[in-house]
N, C-alpha and C positions, 0 to 999 in steps of 0.2 A: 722355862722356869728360871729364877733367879740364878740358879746355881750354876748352871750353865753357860747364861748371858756372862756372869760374873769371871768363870773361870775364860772363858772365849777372849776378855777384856787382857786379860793379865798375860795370855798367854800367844797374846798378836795373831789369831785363828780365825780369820774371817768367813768361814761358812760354819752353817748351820749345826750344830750339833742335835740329835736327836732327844728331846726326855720323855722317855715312854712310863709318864707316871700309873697309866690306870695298866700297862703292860701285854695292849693291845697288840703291838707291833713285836713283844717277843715270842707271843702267842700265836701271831700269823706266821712268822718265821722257824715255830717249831724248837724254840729253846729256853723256853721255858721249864726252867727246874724244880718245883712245888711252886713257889714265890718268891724265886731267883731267878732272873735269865744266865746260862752259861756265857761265857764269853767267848761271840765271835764276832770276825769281821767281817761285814759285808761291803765290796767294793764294785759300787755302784754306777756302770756307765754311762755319758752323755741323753743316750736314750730311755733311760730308766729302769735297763736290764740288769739283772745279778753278773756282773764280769767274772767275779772270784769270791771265794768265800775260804776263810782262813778259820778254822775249829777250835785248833791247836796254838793259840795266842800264847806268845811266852814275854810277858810284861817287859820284862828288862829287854827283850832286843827286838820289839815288836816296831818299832819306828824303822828298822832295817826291811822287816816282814813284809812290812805295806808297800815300801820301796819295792821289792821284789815281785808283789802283787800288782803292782803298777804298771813294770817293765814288761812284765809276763804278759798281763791284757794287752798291749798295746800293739805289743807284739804279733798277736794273734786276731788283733782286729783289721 
């Protein structure tokens, strides 16, 4: 979607971000809340497996988190 494409632009992010408009994919992920998905991270490896998954997102210091989630997989692959 636009909104996406557009924030992607601004924010020098060269892969893909996901928009799960019809909510398909927070449905198959099981975090779907009525007609909210919760927020988590799925950090998805090279071969298309769930590496880590992060529940407990804390916005303000979550660019650290992912860092962490990174190290961690890498680690252990």
């Amino acid at each position: 979607v636009n909104s996406k494409k557009k924030f992607c632009e601004q924010e020098g992010i060269k892969h893909p971000l996901l928009a799960d408009v019809n909510k398909s994919v927070a449905r198959s992920y099981g975090v779907l809340n009525g007609d909210v998905a919760n927020r988590v991270t799925y950090l998805v490896a090279p071969g298309g497996n769930v590496a880590a998954v992060e529940k407990n997102v804390d916005v303000g210091n979550h660019g650290t988190q992912v860092l962490q989630m990174i190290d961690a997989a890498q680690k252990n692959a």
